[in-house]
Structure formats: C-alpha cells, structure tokens
PDB file of N, CA, C and O in Angstrom, chain B, residues numbered from 101:
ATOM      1  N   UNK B 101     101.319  94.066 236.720  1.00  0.00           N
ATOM      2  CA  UNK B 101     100.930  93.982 235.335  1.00  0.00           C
ATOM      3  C   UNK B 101     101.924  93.089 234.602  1.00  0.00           C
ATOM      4  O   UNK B 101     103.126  93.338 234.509  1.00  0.00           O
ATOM      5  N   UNK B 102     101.380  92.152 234.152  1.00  0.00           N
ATOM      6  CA  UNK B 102     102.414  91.402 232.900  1.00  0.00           C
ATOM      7  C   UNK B 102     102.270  91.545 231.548  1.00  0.00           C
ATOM      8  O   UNK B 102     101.258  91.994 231.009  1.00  0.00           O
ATOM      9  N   UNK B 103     103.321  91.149 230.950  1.00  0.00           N
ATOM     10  CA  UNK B 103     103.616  91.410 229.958  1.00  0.00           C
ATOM     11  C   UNK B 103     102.779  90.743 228.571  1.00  0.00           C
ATOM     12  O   UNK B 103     102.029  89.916 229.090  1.00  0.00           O
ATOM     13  N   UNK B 104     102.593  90.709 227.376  1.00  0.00           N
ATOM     14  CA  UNK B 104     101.551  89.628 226.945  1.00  0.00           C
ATOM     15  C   UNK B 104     102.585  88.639 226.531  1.00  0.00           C
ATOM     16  O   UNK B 104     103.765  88.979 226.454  1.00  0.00           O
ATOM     17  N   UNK B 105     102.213  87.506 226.277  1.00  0.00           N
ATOM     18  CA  UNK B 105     103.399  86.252 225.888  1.00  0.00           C
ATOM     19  C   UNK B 105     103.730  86.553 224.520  1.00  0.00           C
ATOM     20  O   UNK B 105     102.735  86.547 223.796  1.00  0.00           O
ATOM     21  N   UNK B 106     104.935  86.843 223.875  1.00  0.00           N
ATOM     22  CA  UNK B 106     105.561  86.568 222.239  1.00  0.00           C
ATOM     23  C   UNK B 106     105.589  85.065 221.332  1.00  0.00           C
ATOM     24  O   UNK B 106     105.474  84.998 220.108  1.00  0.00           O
ATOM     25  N   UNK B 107     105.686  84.449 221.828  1.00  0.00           N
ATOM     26  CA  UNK B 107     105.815  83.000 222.019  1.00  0.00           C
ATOM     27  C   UNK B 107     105.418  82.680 220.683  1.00  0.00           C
ATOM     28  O   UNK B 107     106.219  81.956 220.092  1.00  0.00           O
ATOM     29  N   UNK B 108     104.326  83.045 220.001  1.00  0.00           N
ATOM     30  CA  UNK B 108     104.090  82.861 218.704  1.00  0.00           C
ATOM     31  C   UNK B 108     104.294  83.661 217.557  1.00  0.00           C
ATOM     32  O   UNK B 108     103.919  83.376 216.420  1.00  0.00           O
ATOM     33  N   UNK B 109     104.917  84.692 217.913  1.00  0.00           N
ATOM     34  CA  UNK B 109     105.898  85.514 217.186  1.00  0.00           C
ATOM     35  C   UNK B 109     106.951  85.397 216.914  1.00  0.00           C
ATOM     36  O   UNK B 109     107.541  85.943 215.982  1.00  0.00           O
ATOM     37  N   UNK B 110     107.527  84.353 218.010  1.00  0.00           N
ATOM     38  CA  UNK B 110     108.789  83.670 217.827  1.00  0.00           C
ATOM     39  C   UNK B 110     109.103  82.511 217.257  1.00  0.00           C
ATOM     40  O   UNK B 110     110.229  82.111 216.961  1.00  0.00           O
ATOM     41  N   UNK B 111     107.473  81.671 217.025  1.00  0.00           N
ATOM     42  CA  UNK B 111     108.020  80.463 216.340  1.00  0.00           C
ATOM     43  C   UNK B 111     108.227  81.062 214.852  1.00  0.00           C
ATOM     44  O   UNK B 111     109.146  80.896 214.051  1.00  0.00           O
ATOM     45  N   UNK B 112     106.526  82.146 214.746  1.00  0.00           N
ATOM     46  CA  UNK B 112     106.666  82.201 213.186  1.00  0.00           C
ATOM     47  C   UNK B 112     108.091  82.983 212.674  1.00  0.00           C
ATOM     48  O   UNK B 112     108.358  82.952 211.473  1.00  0.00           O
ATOM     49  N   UNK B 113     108.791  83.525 213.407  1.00  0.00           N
ATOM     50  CA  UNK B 113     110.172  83.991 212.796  1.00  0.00           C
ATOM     51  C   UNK B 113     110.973  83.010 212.362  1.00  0.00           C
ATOM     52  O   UNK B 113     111.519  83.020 211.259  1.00  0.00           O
ATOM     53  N   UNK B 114     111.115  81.829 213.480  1.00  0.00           N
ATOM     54  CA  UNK B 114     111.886  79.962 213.392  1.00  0.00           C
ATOM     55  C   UNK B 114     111.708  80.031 212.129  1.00  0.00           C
ATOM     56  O   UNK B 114     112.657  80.276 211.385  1.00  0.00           O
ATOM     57  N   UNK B 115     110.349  79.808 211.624  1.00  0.00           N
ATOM     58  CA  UNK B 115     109.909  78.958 210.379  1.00  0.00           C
ATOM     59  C   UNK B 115     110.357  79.771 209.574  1.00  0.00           C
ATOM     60  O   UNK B 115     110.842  79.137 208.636  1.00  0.00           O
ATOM     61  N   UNK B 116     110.489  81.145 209.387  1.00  0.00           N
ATOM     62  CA  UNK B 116     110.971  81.735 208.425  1.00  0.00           C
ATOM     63  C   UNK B 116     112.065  81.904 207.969  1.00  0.00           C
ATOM     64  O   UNK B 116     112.381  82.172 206.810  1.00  0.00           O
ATOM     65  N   UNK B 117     112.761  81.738 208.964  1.00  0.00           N
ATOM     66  CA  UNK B 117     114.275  81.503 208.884  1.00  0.00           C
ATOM     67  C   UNK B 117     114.947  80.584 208.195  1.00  0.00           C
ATOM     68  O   UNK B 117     115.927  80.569 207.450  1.00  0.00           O
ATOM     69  N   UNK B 118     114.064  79.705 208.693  1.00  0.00           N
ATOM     70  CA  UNK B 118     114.651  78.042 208.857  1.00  0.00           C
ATOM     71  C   UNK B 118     114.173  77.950 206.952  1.00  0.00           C
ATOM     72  O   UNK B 118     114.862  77.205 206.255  1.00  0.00           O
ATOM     73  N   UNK B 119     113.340  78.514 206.474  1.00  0.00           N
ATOM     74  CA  UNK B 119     113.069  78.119 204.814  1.00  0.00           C
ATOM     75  C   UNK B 119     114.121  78.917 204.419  1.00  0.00           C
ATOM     76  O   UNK B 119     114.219  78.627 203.226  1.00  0.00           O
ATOM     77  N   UNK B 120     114.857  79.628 204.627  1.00  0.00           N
ATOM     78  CA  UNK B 120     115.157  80.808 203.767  1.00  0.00           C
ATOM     79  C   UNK B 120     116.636  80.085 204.142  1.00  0.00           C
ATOM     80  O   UNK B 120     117.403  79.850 203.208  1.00  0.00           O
ATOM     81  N   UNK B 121     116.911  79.840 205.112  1.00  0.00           N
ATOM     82  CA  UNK B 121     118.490  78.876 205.841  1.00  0.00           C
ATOM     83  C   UNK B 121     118.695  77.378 204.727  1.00  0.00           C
ATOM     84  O   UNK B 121     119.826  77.009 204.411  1.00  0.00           O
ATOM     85  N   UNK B 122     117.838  76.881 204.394  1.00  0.00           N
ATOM     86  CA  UNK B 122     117.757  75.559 203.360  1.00  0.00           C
ATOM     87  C   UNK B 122     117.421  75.239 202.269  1.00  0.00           C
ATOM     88  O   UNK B 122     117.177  74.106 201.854  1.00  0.00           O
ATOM     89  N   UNK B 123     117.359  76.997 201.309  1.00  0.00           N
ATOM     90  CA  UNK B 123     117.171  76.918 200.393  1.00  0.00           C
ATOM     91  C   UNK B 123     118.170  76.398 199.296  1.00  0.00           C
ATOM     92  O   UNK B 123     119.162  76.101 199.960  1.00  0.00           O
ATOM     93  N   UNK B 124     118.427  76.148 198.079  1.00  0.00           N
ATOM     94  CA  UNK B 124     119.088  75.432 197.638  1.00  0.00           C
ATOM     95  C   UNK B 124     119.730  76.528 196.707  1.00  0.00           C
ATOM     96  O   UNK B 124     118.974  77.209 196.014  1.00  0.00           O
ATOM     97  N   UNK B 125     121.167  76.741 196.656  1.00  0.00           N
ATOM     98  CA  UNK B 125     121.957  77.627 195.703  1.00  0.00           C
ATOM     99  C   UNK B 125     122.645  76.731 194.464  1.00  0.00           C
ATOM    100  O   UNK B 125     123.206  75.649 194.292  1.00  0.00           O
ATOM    101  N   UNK B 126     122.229  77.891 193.735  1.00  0.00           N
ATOM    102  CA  UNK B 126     122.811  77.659 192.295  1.00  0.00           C
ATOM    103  C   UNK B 126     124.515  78.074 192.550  1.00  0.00           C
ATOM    104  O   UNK B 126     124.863  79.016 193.262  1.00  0.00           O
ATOM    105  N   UNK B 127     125.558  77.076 191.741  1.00  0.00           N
ATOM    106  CA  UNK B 127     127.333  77.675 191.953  1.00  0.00           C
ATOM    107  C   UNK B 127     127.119  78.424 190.778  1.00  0.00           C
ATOM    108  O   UNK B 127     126.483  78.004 189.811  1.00  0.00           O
ATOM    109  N   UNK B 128     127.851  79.957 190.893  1.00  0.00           N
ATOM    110  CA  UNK B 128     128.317  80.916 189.691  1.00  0.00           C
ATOM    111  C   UNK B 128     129.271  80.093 188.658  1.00  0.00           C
ATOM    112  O   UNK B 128     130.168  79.519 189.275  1.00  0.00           O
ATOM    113  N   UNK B 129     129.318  79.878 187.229  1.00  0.00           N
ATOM    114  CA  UNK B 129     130.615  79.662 186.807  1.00  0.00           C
ATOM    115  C   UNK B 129     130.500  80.387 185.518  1.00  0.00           C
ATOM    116  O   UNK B 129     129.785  81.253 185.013  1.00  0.00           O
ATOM    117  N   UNK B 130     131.348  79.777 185.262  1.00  0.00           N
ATOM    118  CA  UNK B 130     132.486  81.196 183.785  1.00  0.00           C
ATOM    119  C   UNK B 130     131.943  80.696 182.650  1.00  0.00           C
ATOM    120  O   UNK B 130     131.118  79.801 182.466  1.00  0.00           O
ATOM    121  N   UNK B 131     132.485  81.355 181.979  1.00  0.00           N
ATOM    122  CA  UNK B 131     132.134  81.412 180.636  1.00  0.00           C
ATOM    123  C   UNK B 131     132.681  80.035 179.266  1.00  0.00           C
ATOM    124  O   UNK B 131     132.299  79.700 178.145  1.00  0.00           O
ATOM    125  N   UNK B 132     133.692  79.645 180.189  1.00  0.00           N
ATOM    126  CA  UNK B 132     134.534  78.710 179.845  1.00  0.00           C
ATOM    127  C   UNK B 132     133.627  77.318 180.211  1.00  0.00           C
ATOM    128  O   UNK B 132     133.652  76.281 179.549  1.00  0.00           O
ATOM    129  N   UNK B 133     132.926  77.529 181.273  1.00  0.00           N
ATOM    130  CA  UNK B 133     131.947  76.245 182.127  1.00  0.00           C
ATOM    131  C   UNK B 133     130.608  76.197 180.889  1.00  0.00           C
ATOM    132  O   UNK B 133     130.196  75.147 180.397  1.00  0.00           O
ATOM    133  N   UNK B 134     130.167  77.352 180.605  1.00  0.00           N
ATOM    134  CA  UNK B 134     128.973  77.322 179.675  1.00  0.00           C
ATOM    135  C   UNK B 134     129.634  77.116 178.040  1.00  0.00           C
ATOM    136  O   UNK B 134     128.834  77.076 177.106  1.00  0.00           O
ATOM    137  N   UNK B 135     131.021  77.000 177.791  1.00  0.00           N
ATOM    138  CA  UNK B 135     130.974  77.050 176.428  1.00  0.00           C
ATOM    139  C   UNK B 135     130.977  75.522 176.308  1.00  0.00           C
ATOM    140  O   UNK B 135     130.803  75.159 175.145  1.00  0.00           O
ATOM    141  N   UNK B 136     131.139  74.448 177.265  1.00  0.00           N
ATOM    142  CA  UNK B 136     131.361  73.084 177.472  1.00  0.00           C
ATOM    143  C   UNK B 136     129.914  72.308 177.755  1.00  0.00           C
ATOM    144  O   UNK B 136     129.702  71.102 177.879  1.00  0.00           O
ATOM    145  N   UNK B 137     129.066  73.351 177.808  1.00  0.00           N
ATOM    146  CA  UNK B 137     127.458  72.647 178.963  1.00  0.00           C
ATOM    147  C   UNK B 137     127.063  71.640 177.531  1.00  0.00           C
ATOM    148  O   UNK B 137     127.337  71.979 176.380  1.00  0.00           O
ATOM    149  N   UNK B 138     126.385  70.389 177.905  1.00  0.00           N
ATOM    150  CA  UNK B 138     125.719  69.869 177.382  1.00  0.00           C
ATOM    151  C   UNK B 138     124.610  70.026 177.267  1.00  0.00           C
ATOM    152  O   UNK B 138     124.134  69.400 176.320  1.00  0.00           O
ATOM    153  N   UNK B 139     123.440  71.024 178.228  1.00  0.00           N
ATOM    154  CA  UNK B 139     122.395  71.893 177.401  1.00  0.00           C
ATOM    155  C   UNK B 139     122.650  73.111 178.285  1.00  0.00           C
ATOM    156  O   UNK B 139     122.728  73.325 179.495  1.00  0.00           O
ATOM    157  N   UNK B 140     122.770  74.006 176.850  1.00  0.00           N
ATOM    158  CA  UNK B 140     122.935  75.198 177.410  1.00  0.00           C
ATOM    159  C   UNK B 140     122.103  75.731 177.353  1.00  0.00           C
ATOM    160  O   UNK B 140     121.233  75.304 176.593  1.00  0.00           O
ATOM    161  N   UNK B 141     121.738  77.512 178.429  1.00  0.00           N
ATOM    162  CA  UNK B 141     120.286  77.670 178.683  1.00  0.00           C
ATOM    163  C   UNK B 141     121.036  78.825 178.243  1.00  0.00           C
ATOM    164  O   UNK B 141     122.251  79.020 178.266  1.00  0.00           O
ATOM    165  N   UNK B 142     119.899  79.700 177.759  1.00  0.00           N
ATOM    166  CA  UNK B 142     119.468  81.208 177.580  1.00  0.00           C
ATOM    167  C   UNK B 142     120.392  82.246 178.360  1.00  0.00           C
ATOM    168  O   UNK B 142     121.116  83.094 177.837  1.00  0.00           O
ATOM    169  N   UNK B 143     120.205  81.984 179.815  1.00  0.00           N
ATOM    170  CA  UNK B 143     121.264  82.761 180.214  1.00  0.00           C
ATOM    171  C   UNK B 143     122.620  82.206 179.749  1.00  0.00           C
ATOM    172  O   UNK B 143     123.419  83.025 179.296  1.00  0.00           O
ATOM    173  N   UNK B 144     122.879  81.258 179.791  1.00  0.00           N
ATOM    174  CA  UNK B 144     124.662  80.705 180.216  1.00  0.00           C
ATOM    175  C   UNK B 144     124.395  80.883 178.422  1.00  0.00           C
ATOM    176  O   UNK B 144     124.989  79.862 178.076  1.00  0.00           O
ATOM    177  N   UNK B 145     123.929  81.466 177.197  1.00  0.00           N
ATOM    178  CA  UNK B 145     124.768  81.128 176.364  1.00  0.00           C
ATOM    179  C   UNK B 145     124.794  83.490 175.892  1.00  0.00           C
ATOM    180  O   UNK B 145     125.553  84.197 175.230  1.00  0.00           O
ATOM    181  N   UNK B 146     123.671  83.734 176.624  1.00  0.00           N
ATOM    182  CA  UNK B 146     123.944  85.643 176.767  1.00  0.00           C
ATOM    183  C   UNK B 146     124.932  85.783 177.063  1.00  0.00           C
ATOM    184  O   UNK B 146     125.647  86.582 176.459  1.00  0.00           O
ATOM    185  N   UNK B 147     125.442  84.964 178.261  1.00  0.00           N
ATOM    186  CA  UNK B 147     126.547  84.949 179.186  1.00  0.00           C
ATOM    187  C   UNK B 147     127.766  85.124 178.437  1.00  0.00           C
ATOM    188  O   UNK B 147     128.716  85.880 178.636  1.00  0.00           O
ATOM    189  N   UNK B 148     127.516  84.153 177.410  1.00  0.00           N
ATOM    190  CA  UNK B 148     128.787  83.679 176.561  1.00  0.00           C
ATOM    191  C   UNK B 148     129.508  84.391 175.370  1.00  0.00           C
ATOM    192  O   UNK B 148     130.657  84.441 174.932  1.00  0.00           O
ATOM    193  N   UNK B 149     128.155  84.975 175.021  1.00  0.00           N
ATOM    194  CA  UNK B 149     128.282  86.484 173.987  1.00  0.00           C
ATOM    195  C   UNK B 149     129.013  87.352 174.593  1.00  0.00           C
ATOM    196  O   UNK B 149     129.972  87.954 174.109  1.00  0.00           O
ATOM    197  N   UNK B 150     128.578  87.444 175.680  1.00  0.00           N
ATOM    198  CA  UNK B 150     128.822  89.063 176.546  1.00  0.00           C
ATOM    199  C   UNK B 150     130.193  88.786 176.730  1.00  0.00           C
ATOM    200  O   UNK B 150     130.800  89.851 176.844  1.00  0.00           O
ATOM    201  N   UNK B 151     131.150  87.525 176.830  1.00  0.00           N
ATOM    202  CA  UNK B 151     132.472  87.136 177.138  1.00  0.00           C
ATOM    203  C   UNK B 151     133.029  87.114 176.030  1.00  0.00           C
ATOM    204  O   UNK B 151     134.249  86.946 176.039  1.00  0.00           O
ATOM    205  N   UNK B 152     132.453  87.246 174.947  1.00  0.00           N
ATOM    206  CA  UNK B 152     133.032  86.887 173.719  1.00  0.00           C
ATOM    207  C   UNK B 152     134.025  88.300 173.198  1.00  0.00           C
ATOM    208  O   UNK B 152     135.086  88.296 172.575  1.00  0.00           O
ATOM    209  N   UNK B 153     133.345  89.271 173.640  1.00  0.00           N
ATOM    210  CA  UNK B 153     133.484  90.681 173.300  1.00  0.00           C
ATOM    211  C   UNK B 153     134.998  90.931 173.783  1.00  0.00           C
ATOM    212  O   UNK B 153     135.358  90.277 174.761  1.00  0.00           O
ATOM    213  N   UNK B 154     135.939  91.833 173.180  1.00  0.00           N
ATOM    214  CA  UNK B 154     137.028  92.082 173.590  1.00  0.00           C
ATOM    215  C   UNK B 154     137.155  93.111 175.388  1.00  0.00           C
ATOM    216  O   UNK B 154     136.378  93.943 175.858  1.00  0.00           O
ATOM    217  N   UNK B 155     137.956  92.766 175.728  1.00  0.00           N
ATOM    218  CA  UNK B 155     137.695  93.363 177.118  1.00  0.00           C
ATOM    219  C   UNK B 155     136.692  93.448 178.112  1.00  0.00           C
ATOM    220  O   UNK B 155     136.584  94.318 178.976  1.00  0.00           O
ATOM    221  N   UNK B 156     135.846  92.301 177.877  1.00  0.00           N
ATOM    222  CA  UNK B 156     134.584  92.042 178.689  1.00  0.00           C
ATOM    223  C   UNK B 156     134.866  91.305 180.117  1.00  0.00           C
ATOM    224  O   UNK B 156     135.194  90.133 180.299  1.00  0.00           O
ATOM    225  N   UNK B 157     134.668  92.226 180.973  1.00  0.00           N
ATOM    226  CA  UNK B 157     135.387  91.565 182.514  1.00  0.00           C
ATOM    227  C   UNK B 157     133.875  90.666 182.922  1.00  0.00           C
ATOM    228  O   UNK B 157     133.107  91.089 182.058  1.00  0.00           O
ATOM    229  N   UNK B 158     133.399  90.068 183.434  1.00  0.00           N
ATOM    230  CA  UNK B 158     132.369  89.185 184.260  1.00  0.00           C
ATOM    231  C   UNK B 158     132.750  88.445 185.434  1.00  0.00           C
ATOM    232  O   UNK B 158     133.904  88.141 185.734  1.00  0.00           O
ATOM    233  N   UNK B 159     132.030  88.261 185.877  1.00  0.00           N
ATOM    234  CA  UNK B 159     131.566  87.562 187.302  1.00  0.00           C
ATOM    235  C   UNK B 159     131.087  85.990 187.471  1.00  0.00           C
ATOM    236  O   UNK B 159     130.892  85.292 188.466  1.00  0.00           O
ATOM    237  N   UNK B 160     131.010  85.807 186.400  1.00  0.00           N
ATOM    238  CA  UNK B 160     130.121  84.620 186.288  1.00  0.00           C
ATOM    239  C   UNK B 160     128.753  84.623 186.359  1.00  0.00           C
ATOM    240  O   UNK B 160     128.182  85.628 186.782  1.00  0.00           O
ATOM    241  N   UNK B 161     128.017  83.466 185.943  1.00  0.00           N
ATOM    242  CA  UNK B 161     126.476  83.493 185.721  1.00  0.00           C
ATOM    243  C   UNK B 161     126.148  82.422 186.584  1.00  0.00           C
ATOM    244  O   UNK B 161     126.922  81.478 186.744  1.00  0.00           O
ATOM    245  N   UNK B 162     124.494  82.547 187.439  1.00  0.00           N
ATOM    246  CA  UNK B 162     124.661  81.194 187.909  1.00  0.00           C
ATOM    247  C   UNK B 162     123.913  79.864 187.276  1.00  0.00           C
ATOM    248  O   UNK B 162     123.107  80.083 186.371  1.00  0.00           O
ATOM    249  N   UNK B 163     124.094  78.718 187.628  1.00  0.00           N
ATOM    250  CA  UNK B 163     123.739  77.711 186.706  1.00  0.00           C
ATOM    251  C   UNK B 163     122.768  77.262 187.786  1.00  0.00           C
ATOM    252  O   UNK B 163     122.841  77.306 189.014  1.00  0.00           O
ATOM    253  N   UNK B 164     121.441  76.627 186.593  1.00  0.00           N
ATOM    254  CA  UNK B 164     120.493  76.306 187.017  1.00  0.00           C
ATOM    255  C   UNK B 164     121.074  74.835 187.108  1.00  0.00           C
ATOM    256  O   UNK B 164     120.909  74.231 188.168  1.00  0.00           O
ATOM    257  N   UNK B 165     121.763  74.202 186.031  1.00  0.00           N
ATOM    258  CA  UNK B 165     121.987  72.696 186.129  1.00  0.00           C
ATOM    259  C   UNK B 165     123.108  72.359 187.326  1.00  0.00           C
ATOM    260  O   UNK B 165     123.816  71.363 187.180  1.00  0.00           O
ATOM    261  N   UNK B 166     123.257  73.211 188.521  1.00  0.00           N
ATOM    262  CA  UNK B 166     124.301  73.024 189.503  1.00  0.00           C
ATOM    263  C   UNK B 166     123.354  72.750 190.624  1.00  0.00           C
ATOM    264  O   UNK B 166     123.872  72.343 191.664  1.00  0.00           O
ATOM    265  N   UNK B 167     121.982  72.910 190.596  1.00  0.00           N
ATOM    266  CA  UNK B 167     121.067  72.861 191.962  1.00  0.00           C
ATOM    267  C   UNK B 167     121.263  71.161 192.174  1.00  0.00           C
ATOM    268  O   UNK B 167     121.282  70.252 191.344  1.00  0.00           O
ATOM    269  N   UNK B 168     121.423  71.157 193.939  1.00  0.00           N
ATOM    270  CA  UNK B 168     121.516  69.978 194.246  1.00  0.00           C
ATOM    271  C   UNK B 168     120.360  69.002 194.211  1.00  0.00           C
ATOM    272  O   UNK B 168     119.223  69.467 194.127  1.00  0.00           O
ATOM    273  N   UNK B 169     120.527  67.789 194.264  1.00  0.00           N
ATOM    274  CA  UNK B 169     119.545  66.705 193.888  1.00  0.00           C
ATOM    275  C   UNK B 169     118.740  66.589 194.867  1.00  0.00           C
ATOM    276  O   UNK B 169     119.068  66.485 196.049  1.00  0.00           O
ATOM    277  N   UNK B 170     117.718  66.600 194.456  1.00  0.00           N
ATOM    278  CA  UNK B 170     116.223  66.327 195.130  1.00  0.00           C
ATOM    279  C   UNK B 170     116.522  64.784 195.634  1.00  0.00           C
ATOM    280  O   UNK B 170     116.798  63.870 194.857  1.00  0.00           O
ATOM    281  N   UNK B 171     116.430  64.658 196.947  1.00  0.00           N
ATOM    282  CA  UNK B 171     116.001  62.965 197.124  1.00  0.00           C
ATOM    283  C   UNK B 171     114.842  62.244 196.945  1.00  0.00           C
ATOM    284  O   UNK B 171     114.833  61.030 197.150  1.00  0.00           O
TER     285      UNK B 171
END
C-alpha cells in the first residue's frame, strides 16, 4: 500500500510563506521623528499627544512614510 503524494500541499505552503517572507515593514519611530514629519498622519500626530503628557513611556509608532519603494 502507498502512501498518497503531498506534493501539492507542499507547494501551496511555499507560496504562502514566500508572501508573508516579502512583505514590506513599516520602521517604528519616536515621537521626536513625528514632531519633524513633513506630512504628518493621524496616527504619528495621536502618537504625539500621548508623548506630550507628563510621564508617558511609549514604544514608538510605526510609519507608513518608511515603506520601501516600489520599483
């Protein structure tokens, strides 16, 4: 008795991988990066409130204007 072939279970995993492996990341930056942006967005200027506040620790926000260039 053999086994049935996987073979196409295995590419469609490849392909799934492989989109999710080359997707394009936004860099986190501070609050200091959004008080400088030449257009600032909705998040990066919440961002900026929320830093404004006394003792407000953050992480950073991420920026949409950091995605790398389309060729």
């Amino acid at each position: 008795m053999s086994k049935p072939s996987s073979k196409g279970s295995r590419a469609s995993k490849k392909k799934e991988l492989s989109s999710v492996i080359h997707r394009p990341q936004m860099k986190i930056v501070t609050s200091d990066v959004c008080a400088v942006c030449k257009t600032p967005c909705a998040r990066g200027l919440a961002y900026l409130a929320k830093m404004s506040e006394p003792g407000a620790v953050g992480r950073g926000v991420p920026c949409v204007l950091t995605l790398p260039k389309a060729n």
